[in-house]
C-alpha positions as CSV (number, residue, x, y, z in Angstrom):
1,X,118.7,100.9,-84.6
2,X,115.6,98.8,-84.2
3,X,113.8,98.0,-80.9
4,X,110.7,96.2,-79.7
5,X,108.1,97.6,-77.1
6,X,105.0,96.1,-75.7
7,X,103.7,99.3,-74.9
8,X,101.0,101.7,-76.4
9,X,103.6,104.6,-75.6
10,X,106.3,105.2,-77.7
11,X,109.5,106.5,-75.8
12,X,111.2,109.2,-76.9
13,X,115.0,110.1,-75.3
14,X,114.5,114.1,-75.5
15,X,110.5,114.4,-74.9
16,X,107.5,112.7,-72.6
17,X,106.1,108.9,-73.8
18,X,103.5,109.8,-76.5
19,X,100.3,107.7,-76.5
20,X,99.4,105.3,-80.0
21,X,96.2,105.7,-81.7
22,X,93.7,102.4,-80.8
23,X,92.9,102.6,-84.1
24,X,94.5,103.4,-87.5
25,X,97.2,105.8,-87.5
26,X,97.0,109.2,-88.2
27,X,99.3,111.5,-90.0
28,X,101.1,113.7,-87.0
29,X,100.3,117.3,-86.9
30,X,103.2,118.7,-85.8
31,X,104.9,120.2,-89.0
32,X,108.4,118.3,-88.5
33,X,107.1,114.8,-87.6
34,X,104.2,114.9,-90.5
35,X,107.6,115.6,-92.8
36,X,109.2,112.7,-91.2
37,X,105.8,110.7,-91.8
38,X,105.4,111.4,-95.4
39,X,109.1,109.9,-95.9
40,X,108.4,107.1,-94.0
41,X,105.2,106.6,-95.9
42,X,107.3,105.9,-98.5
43,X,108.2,102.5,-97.8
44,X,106.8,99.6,-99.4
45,X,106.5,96.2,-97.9
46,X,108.6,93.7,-99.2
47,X,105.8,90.5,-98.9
48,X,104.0,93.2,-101.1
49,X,105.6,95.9,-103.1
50,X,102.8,97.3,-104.3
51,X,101.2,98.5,-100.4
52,X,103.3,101.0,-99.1
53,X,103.5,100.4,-94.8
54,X,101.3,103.4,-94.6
55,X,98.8,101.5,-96.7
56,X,98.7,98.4,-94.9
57,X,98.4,100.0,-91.4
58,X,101.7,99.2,-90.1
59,X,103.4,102.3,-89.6
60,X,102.1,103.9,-86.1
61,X,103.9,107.2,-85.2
62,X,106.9,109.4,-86.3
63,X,108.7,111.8,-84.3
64,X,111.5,114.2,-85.7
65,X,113.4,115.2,-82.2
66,X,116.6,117.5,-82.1
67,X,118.1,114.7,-80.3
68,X,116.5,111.1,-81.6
69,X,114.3,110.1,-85.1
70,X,112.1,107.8,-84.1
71,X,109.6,105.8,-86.2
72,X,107.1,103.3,-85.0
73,X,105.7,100.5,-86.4
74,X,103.7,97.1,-85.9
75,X,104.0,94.2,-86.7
76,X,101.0,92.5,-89.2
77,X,101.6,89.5,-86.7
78,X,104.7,89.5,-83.5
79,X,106.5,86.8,-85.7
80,X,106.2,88.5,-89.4
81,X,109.7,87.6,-91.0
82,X,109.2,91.0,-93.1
83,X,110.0,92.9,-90.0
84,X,113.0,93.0,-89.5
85,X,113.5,93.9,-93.7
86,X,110.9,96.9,-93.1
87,X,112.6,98.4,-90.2
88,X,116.0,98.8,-92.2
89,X,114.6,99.9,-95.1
90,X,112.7,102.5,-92.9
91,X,116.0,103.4,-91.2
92,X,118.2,103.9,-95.0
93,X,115.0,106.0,-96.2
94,X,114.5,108.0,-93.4
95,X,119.0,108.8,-93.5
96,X,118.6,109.5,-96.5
97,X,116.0,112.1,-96.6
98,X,119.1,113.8,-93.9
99,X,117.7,112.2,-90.7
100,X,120.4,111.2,-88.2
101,X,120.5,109.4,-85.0
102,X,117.7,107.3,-86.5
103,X,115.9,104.7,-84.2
104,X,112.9,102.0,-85.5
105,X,110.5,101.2,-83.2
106,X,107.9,98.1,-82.9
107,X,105.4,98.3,-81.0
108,X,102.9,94.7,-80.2
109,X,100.0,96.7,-78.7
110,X,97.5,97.3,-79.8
111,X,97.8,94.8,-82.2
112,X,98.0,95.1,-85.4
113,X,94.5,94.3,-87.3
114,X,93.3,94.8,-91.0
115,X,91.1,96.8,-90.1
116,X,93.9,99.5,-90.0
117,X,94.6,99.1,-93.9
118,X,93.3,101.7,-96.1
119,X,90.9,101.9,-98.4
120,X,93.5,103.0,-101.4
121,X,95.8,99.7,-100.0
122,X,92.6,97.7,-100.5
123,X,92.3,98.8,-103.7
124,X,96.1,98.1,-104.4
125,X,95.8,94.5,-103.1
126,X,93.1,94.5,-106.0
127,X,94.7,95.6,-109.1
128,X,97.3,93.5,-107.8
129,X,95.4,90.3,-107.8
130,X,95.3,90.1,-104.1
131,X,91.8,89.8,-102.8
132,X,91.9,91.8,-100.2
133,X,90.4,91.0,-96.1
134,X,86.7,91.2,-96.0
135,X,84.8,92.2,-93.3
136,X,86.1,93.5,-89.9
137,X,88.2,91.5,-87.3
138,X,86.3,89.9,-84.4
139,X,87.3,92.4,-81.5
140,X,84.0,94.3,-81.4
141,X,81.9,93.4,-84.8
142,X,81.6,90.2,-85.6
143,X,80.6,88.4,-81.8
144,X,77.6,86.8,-81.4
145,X,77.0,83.4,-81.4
146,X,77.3,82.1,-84.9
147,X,80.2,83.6,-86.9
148,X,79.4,83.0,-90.6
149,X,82.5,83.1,-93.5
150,X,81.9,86.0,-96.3
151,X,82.7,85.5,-99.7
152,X,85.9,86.3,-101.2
153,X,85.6,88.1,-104.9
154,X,87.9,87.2,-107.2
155,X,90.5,89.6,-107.9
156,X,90.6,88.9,-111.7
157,X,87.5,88.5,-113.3
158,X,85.3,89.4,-109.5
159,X,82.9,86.8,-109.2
160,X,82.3,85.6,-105.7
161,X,82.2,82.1,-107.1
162,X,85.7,80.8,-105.1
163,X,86.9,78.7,-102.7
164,X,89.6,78.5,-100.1
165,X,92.5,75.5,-101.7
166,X,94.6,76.3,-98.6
167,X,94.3,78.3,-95.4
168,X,98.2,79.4,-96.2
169,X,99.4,80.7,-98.6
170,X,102.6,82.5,-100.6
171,X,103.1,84.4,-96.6
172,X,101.2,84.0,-93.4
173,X,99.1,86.7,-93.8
174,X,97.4,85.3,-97.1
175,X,95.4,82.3,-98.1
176,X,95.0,80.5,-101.5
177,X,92.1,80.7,-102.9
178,X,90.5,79.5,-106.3
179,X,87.4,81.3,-108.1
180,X,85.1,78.2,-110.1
181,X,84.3,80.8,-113.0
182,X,88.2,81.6,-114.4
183,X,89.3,79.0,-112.4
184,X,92.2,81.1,-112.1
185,X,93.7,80.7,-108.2
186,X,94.5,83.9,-106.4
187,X,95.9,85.1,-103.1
188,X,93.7,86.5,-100.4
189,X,94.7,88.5,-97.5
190,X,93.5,86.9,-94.8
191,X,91.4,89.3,-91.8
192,X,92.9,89.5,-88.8
């Protein structure tokens, strides 16, 4: 079962609402939920098989209750078509590790932000031939009054010799760009 909250609390049917990190996630510490984390890290994203949702920042919380499963996530954007796609293959992973009474939650705040995507993901996006976001998102580090762009490096052959061909590209969340030395084009995940 898969349901949407605009909260920063996850509810939980057998305990107390449990506050979301601002920030990246964190594995839990509690032995049971970390378990229930480390399955759900499992999952890849299907825009990008290669990133699994603990990777990319998406999945928030896990909590392995006597009564209720509950894993949260959050959207890369509210309206990501992949959403609905991650949440049930979250929910057949996690029942099949012998979790029952299983329940999928998205959370919209805070939202989501590249900056939650880990280093190893970034490296992923790489190998991949993804160029991954640069810099940090607005909220906090880049204001001021002029907002310059930063260079994308090529993914293949990393010169920083590209251009943008598109501001959208194969999914929302990437653009196509070109590099003007292997004139090969490439996707680029876009920061937000």
């Amino acid at each position: 079962m898969t349901s949407r909250v605009s909260s920063d609390s996850v509810l939980r049917n057998d305990a107390a609402p449990r506050e979301l990190p601002l920030g990246p996630s964190q594995r839990p510490s509690d032995p049971e939920d970390a378990k229930l984390w480390d399955v759900a890290a499992t999952v890849c994203d299907p825009e990008i098989p290669v990133l699994t949702l603990e990777d990319l920042g998406v999945l928030r919380d896990a909590y392995a209750g006597q009564d209720e499963t509950v894993v949260v996530i959050t959207p890369t954007y509210s309206g990501c078509p992949a959403m609905d796609t991650m949440a049930a293959d979250l929910e057949t992973v996690v029942q099949a590790a012998g979790y029952r009474n299983v329940r999928i939650v998205q959370v919209l705040r805070p939202a989501w932000t590249t900056d939650w995507m880990s280093e190893a993901g970034q490296a992923k996006l790489t190998e991949y031939g993804i160029a991954p976001p640069t810099g940090r998102t607005a909220a906090g580090h880049n204001s001021g009054p002029v907002r310059l762009a930063l260079s994308v490096k090529c993914p293949r052959c990393s010169s920083l010799n590209t251009r943008e061909m598109t501001r959208f590209g194969s999914t929302s969340c990437k653009a196509l760009w070109v590099c003007n030395n292997c004139k090969e084009p490439f996707d680029y995940f876009k920061v937000h």
